[in-house]
C-alpha positions as CSV (number, residue, x, y, z in Angstrom):
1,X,-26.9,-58.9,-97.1
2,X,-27.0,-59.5,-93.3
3,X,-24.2,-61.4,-91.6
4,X,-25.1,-63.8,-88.7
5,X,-23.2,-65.0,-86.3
6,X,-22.9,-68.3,-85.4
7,X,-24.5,-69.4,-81.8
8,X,-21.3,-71.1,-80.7
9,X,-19.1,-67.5,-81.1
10,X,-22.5,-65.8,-79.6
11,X,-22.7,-68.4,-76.1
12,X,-18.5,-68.0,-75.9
13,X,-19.3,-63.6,-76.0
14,X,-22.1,-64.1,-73.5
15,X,-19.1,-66.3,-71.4
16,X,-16.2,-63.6,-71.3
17,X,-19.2,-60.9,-70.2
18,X,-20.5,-62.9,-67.7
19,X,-16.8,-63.1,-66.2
20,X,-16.0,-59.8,-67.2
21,X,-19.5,-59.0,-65.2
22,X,-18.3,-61.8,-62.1
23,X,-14.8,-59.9,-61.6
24,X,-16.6,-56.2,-61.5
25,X,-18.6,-57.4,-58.9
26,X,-15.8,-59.0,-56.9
27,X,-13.5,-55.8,-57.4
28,X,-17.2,-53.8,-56.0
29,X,-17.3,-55.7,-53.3
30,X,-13.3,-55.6,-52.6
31,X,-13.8,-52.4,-52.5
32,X,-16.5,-51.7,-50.5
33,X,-15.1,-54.0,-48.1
34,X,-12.0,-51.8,-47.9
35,X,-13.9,-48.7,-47.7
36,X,-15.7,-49.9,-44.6
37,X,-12.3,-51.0,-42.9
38,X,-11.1,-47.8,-44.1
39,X,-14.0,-45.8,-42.5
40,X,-14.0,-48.2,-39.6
41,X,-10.2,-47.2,-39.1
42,X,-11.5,-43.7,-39.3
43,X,-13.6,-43.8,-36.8
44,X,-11.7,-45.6,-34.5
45,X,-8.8,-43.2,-34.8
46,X,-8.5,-41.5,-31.3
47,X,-7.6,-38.1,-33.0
48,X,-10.4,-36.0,-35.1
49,X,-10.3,-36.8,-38.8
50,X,-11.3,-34.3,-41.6
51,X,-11.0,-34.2,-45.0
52,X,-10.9,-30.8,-46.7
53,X,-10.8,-30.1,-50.9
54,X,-8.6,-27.5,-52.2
55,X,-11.6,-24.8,-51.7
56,X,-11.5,-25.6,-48.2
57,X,-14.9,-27.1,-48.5
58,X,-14.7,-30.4,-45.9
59,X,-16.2,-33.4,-47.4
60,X,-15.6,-35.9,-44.3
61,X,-15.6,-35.9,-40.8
62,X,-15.4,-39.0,-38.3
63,X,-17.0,-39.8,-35.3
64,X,-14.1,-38.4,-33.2
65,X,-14.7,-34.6,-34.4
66,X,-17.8,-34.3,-33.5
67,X,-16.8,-35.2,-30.1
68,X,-14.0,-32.9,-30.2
69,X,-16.1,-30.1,-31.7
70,X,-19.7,-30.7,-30.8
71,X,-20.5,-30.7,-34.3
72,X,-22.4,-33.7,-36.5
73,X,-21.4,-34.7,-39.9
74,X,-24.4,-33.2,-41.5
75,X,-23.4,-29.7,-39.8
76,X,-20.1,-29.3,-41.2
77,X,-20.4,-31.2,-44.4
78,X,-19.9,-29.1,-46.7
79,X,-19.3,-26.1,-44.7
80,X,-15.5,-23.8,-45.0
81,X,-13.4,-24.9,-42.9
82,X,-12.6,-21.3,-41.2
83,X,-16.0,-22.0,-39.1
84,X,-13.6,-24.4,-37.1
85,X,-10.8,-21.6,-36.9
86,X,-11.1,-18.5,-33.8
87,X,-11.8,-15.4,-35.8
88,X,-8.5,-13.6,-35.4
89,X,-6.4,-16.4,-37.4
90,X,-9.0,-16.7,-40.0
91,X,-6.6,-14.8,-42.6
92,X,-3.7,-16.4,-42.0
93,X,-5.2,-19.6,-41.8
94,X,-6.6,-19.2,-45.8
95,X,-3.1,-18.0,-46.5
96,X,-2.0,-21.8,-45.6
97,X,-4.5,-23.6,-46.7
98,X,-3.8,-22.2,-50.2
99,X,0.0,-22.7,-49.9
100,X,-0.5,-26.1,-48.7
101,X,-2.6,-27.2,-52.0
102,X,-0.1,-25.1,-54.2
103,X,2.6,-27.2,-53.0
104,X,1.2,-30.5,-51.1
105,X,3.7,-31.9,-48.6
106,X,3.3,-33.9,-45.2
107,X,3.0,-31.7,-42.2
108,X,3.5,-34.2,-38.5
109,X,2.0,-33.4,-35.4
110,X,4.2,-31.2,-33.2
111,X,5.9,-28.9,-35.6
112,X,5.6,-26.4,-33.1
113,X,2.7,-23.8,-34.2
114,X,0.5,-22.3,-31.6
115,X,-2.7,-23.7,-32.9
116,X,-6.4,-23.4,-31.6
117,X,-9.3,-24.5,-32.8
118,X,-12.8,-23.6,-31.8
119,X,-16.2,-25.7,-30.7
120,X,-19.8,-25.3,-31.6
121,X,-20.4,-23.7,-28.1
122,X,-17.6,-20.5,-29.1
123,X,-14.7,-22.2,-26.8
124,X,-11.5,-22.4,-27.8
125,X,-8.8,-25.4,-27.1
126,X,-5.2,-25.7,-27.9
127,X,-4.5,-28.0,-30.4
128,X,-2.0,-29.8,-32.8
129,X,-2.9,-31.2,-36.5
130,X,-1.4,-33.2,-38.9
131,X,-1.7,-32.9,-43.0
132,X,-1.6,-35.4,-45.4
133,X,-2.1,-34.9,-49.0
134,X,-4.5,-37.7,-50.6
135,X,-5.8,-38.1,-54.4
136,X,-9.6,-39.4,-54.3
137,X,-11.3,-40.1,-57.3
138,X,-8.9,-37.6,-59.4
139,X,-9.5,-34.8,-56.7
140,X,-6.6,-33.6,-54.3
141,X,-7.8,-33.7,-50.9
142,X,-6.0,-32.5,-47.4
143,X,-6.6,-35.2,-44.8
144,X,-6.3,-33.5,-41.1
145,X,-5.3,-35.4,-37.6
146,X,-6.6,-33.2,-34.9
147,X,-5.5,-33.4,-31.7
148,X,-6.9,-31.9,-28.1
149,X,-3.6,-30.3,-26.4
150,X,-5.4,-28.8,-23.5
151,X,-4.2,-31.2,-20.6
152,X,-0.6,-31.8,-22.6
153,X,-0.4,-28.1,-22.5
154,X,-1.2,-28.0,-18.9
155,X,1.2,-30.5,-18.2
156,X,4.1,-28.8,-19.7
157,X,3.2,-25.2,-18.1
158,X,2.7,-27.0,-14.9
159,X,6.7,-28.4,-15.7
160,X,7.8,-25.3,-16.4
161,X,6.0,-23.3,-13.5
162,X,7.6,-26.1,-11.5
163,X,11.3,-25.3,-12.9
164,X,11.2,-21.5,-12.4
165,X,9.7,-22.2,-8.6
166,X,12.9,-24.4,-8.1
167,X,14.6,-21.6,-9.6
168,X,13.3,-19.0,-7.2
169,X,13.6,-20.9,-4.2
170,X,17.5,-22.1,-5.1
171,X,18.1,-18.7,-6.0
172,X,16.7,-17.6,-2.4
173,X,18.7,-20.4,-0.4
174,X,21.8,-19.3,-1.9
175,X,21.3,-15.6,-1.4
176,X,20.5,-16.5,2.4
177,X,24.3,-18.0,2.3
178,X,26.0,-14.9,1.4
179,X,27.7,-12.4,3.9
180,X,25.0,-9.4,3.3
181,X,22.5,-8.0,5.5
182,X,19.0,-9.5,5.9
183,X,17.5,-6.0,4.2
184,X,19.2,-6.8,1.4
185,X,18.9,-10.2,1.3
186,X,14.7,-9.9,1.7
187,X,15.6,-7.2,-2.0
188,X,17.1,-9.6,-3.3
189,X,14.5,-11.7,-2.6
190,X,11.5,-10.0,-3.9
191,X,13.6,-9.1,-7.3
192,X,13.5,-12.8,-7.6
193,X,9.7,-12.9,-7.1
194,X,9.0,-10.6,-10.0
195,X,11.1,-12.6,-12.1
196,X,8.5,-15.4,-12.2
197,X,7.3,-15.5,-15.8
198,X,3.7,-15.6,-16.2
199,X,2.1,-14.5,-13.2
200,X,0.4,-11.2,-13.5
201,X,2.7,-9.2,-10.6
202,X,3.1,-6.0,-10.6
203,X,6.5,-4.6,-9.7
204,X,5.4,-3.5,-6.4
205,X,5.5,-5.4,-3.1
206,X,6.9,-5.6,0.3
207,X,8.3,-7.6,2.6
208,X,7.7,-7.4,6.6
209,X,9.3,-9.3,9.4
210,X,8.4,-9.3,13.2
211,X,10.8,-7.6,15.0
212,X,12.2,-9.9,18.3
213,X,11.8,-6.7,20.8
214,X,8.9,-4.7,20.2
215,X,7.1,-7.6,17.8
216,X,6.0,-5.0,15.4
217,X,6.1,-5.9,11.9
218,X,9.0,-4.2,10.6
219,X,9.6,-2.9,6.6
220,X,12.9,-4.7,5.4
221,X,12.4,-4.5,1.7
222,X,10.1,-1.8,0.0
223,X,9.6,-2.0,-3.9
224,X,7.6,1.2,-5.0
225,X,7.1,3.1,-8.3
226,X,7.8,6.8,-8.3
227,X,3.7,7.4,-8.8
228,X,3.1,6.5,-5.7
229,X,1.8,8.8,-3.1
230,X,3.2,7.9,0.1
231,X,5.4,5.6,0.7
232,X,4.5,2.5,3.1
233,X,4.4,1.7,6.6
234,X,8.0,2.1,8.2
235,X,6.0,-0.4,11.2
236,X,2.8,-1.7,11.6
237,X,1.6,-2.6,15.0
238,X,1.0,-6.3,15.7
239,X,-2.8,-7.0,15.3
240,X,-3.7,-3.8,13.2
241,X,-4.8,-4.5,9.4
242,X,-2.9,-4.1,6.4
243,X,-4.6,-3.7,3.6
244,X,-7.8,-4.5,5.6
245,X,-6.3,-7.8,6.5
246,X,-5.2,-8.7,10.1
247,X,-1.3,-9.6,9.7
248,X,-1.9,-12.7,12.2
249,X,-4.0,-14.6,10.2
250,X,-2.1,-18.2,9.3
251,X,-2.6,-18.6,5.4
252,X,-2.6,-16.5,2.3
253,X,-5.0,-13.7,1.9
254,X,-6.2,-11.8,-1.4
255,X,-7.8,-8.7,-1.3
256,X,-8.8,-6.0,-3.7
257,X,-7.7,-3.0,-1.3
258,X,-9.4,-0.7,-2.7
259,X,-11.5,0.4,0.4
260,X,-10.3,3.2,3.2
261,X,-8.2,2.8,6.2
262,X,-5.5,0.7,4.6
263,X,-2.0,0.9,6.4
264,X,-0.4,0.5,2.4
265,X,-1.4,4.1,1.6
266,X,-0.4,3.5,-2.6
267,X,-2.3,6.5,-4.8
268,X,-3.5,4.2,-7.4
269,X,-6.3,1.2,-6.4
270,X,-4.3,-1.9,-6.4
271,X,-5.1,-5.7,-5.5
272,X,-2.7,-7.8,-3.4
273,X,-1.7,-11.0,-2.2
274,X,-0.8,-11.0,1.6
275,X,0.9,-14.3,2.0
276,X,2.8,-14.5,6.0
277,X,5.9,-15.8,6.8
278,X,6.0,-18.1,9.2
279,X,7.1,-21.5,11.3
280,X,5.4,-23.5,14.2
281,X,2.8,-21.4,14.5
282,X,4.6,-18.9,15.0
283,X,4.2,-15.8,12.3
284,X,7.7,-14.4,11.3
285,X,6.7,-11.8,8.9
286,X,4.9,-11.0,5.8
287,X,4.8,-11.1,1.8
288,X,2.5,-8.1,0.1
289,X,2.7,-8.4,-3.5
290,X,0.4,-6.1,-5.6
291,X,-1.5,-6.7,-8.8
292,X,-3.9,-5.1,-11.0
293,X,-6.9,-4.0,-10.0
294,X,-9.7,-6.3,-11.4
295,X,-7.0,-9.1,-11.3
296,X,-8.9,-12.4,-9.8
297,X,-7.0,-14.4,-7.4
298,X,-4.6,-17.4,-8.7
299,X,-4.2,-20.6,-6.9
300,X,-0.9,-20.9,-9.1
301,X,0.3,-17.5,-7.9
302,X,-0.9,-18.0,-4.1
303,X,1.2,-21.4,-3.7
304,X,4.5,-19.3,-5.7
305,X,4.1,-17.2,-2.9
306,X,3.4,-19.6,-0.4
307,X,6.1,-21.8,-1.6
308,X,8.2,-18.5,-1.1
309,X,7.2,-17.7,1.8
310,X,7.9,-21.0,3.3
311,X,11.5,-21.0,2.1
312,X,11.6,-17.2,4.2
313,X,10.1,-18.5,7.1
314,X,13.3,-21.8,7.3
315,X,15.8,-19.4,6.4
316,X,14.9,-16.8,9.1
317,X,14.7,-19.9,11.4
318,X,17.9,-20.9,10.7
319,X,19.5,-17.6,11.1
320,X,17.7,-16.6,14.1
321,X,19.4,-20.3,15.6
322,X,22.8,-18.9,14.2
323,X,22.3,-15.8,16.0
324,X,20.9,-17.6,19.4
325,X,24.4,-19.8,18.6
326,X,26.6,-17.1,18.8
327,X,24.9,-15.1,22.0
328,X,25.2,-18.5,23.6
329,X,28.9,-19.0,22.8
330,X,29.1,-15.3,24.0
331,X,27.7,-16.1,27.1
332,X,29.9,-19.2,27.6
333,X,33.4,-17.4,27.0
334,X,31.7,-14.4,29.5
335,X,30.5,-16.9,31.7
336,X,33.8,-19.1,31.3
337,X,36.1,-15.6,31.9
338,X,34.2,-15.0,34.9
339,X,34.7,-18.0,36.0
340,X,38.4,-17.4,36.1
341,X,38.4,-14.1,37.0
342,X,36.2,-14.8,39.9
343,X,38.6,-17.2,41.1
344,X,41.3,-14.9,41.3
345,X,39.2,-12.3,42.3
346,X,38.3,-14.5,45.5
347,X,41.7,-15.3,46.0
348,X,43.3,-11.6,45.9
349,X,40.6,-10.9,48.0
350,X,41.7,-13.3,51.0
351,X,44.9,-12.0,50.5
352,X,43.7,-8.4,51.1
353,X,41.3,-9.1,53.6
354,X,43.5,-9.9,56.8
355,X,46.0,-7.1,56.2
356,X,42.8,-4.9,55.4
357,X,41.1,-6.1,58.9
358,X,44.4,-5.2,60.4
359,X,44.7,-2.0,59.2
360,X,41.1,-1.0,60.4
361,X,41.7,-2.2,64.0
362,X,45.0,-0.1,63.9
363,X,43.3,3.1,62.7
364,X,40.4,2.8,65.1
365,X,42.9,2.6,67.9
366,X,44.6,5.4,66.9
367,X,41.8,7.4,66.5
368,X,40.7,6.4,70.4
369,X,44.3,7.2,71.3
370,X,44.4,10.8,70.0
371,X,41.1,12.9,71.3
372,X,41.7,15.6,68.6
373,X,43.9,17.4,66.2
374,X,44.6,16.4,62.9
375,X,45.5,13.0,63.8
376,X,42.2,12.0,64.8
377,X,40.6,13.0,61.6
378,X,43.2,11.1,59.3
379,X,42.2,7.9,61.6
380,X,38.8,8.4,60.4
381,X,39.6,8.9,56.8
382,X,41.7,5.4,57.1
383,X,38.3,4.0,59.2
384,X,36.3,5.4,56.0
385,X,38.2,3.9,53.4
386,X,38.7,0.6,55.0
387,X,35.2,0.3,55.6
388,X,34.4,1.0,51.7
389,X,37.1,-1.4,51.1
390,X,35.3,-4.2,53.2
391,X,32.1,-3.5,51.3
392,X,33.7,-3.7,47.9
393,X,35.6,-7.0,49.0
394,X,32.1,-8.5,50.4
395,X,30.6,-7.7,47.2
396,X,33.7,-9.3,44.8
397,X,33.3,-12.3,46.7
398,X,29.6,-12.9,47.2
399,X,29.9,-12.3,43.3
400,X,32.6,-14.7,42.3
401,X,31.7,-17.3,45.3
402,X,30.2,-20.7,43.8
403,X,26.2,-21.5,44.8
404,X,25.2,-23.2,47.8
405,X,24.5,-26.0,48.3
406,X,22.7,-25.7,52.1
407,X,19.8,-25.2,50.2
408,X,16.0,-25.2,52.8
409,X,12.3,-24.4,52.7
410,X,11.9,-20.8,53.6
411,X,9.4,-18.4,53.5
412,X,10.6,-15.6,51.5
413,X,8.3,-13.4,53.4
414,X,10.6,-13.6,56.6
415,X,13.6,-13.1,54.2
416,X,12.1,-9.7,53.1
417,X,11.7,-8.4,56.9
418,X,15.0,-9.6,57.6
419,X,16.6,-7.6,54.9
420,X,14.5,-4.8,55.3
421,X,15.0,-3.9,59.1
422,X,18.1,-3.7,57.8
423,X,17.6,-0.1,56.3
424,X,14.9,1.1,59.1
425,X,17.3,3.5,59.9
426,X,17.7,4.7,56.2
427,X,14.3,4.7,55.5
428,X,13.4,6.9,58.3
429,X,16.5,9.6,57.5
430,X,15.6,9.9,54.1
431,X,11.8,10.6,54.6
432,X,11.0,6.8,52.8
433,X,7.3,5.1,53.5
434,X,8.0,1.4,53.4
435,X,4.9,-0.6,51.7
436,X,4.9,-3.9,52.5
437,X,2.3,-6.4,50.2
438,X,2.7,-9.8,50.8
439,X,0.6,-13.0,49.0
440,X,-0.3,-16.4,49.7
441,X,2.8,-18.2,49.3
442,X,4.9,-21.7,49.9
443,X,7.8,-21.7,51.0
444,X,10.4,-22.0,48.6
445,X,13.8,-24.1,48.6
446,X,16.5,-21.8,48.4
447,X,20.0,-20.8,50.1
448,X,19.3,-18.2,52.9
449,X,21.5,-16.7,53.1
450,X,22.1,-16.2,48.8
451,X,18.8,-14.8,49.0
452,X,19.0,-11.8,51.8
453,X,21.8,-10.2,50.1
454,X,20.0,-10.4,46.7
455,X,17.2,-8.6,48.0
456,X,19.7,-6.4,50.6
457,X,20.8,-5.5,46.7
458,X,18.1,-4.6,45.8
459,X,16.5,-2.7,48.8
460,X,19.9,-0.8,48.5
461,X,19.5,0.0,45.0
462,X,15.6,1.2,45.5
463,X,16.7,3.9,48.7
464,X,19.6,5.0,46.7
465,X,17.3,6.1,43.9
466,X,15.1,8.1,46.5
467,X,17.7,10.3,48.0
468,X,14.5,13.1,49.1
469,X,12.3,10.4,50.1
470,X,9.4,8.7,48.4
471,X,7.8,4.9,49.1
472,X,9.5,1.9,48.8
473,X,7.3,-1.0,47.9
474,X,8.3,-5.3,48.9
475,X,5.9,-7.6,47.6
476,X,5.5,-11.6,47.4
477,X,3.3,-13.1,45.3
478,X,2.7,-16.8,43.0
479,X,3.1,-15.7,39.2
480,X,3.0,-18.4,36.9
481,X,5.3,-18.0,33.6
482,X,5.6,-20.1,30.4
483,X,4.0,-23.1,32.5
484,X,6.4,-22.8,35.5
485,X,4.5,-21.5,38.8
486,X,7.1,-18.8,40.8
487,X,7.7,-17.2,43.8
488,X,7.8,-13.1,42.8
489,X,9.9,-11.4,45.1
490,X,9.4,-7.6,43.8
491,X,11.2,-4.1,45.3
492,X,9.7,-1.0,43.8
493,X,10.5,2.9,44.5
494,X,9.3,6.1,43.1
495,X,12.9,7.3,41.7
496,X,13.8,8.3,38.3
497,X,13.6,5.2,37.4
498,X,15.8,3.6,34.2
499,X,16.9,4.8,31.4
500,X,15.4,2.6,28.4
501,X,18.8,2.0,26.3
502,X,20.3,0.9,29.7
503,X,17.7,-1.8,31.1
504,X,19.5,-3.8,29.1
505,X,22.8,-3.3,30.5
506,X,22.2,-2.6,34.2
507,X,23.0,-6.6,35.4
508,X,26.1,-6.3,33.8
509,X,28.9,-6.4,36.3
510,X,30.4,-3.1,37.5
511,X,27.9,-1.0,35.4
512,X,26.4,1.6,37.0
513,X,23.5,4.3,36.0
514,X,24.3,6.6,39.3
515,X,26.3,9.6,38.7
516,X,28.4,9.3,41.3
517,X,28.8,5.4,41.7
518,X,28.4,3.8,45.5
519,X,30.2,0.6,46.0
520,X,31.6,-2.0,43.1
521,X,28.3,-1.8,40.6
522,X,28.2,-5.5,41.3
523,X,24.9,-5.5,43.4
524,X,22.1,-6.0,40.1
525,X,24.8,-8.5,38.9
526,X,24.9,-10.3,42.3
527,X,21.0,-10.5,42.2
528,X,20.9,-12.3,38.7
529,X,23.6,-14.3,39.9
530,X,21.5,-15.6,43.0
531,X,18.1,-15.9,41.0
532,X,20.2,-18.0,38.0
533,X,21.6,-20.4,40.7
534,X,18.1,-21.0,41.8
535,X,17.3,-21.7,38.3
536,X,15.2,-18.7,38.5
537,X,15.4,-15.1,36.8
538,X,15.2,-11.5,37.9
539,X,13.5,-8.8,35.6
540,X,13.6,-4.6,35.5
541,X,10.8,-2.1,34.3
542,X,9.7,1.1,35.0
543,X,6.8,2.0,36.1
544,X,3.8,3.5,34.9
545,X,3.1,6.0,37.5
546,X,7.3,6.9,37.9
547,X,10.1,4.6,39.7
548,X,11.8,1.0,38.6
549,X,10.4,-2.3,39.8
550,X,13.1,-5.1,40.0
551,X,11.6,-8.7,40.1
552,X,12.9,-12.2,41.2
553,X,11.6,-14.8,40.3
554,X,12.4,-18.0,42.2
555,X,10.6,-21.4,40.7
556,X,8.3,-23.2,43.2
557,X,9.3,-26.6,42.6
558,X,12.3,-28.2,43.8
């Protein structure tokens, strides 16, 4: 027999379901409501979001991947997650996907792994990811924070590239402080430039500098392998290539060097950076540094080099100052021992030249006392000597006299006949042709008087160095030099003409390049003496066609 229920226990059922039925809904809705927060948190996560099973099979993406990949949901759903991973850590990256589901555990950004992922369009990024484990509807699931580390990594390369630069250059500065030659210092100074990590140098290069004479580029520190053919350069003539690139160009160069006529002879095709050395303008030497053939050219590399090269081009600055320091103190104390030895000179030769006068007008009255016999020829052996003795004592104190100050307008034109009918006689015994070229000149302010015996030097010098005869040449002319407008005053003769390790050394006093010296040696040094006090200069060459020319120069203004 059937039961029934009563209506009253039915109606209080139909009650509990309908509130059983009211709280499932709310719970639904709860938790829809915190899924969409949860996905809009998701997708407003500025990092790429993925979730992956323990297959490796990713079941969510947000909207940041696809902008970090290229990839949509639909493409990827689904889909192994090695398609994200470069090819060559494919292996190693199942390895840790299976450890990481064997033994789940929280994995922070910045563990330091080298990690890269790769895009829909094949390029690879640096990155950095973060793993969470996460249970979802009984399944274990890896939840993955990826993270772009392209312009981080930039950053810290362009911190450390910035570190070893500093490195370099301190490293440079203080080598240029130590007591060793500049060769060594400019080794020393490409060793350092092969220690920069990653830059793709090979362990050849060389450094050039301009020498201050001939202004050739001169080798001071070669780095070569023992494969090489020939070695390089020992000079390279100023506006001739290297490598195919003019030296005098005023920024960095790269070339590949691989054609003929390079000065750098190397066996093996080689490219190079040719980075100069220089300051104001003004080029000081040269950086070569070789790379690989094929290697493209590197803006970080080219500023290393330039930074380098800059660092050079203050420290040879500085030391060609030191050295311009020293010649100049030099010069003082020479000048400043002259000084006092020309005072003394001047006044031992006061002293000696009364007595000497004296002894002259004795001995020429002897010798017009006695007609002949022995006597008569020592009186002109004293006569002789007194006379070279006057000479010398004219020269010492034209030399160590102070400058004049009865200073005129003169036409040095008149000065050079003066002085030269002095030697008419000369010219004529010794078979000389005197060729006179005079310009279109002022007339300059000068002492007179300094100037005839500067060019009576000179005039004496140019006959004594044309014994059998030859042509003696006395020009005027306007030159202008560094800005400054000059009257030339040149003497020229057809000797032997200089040596060239003594141009340098023939205004010196008493230095002499005659074998058998005539007078003190004083007469070059008495003609740079007259041109300095006119604020001028006096220059020596030889000539093309044979001979010396001596020039002084005498400034135009006042």
């Amino acid at each position: 027999m059937k039961k029934f229920r009563k209506i009253d226990s039915l109606v209080k059922e139909l009650d509990n379901m309908r509130r059983k039925y009211d709280r499932v809904q709310q719970c639904k809705t709860a938790l829809e409501n915190i899924q969409k927060k949860y996905e809009k948190l998701l997708e407003s996560s500025p990092d790429a979001m993925l979730f992956i099973n323990s297959n490796g099979i990713i079941v969510f993406v947000n909207a940041q991947f696809e902008r970090l990949f290229g990839y949509a949901e639909s493409e990827v759903v689904g889909s192994d997650i090695s398609m994200l991973i470069p090819q060559r850590f494919r292996d190693q990256h199942h390895k840790n996907v299976s450890e990481f589901f064997s033994s789940p555990r929280t994995r922070p950004m910045g563990v330091g792994l080298r990690i890269f992922g790769l895009r829909k369009d094949e390029t690879e990024f640096p990155a950095d990811i973060s793993l969470n484990p996460m249970q979802a509807d009984g399944e274990l699931l890896a939840t993955a924070a990826v993270r772009d580390m392209t312009e981080r990594r930039r950053a810290e390369e362009l911190i450390e590239r910035n570190y070893h630069i500093q490195r370099v250059i301190s490293s440079i500065l203080k080598t240029a402080l130590e007591p060793i030659p500049l060769a060594e210092q400019m080794d020393q100074v490409l060793e350092l430039i092969f220690s920069m990590p990653g830059l793709a140098f090979e362990s050849r290069g060389f450094i050039y500098l301009v020498d201050d004479d001939s202004k050739d580029l001169v080798l001071k520190a070669p780095r070569t392998v023992q494969s090489m053919d020939q070695p390089p350069c020992e000079k390279i003539v100023m506006g001739k290539c290297m490598c195919s690139v003019g030296e005098s160009m005023c920024s960095a160069f790269f070339s590949e060097c691989t054609g003929e006529g390079a000065q750098f002879r190397e066996g093996s095709p080689h490219g190079h950076y040719c980075v100069p050395i220089a300051s104001a303008g003004r080029l000081l030497g040269i950086i070569n540094i070789h790379v690989e053939q094929g290697h493209r050219r590197s803006v970080e590399e080219e500023e290393f080099l330039t930074a380098v090269a800059n660092t050079l081009a203050g420290v040879i600055v500085r030391q060609q100052a030191d050295l311009e320091k020293q010649r100049l103190q030099e010069r003082l104390a020479q000048a400043e021992k002259f000084s006092a030895l020309g005072r003394i000179t001047a006044n031992v030769a006061d002293e000696f030249r009364n007595p000497l006068t004296a002894v002259g007008g004795f001995a020429r009255r002897l010798r017009k006392a006695v007609a002949d016999g022995p006597a008569e020829e020592y009186a002109s052996s004293i006569i002789s000597e007194v006379t070279r003795l006057e000479t010398i004592l004219h020269d010492v104190l034209i030399f160590s006299g102070a400058a004049g100050n009865h200073r005129g307008l003169y036409d040095p034109r008149e000065i050079l006949d003066e002085a030269a009918s002095f030697y008419k006689e000369r010219c004529a015994e010794q078979s000389v042709v005197v060729n006179r070229i005079y310009g279109d000149v002022q007339q300059v302010r000068i002492e007179r008087n300094q100037l005839l015996e500067a060019v009576k030097q000179l005039l004496n010098n140019a006959l004594d160095a044309m014994p059998r005869g030859g042509t003696l040449s006395i020009s005027v002319s306007s030159e202008t030099v560094d800005g400054m407008s000059y009257a030339a005053v040149a003497v020229g003769d057809t000797g032997a003409g200089i040596p060239e390790d003594k141009l340098n050394l023939i205004f010196e006093p008493f230095f002499s390049t005659k074998l058998k010296p005539k007078g003190t040696g004083l007469g070059l040094s008495i003609t740079r003496k007259v041109a300095e006090d006119h604020q001028g200069f006096v220059a020596a060459a030889n000539k093309a066609d044979g001979g010396a020319a001596f020039t002084l120069y005498l400034p135009m203004q006042d």
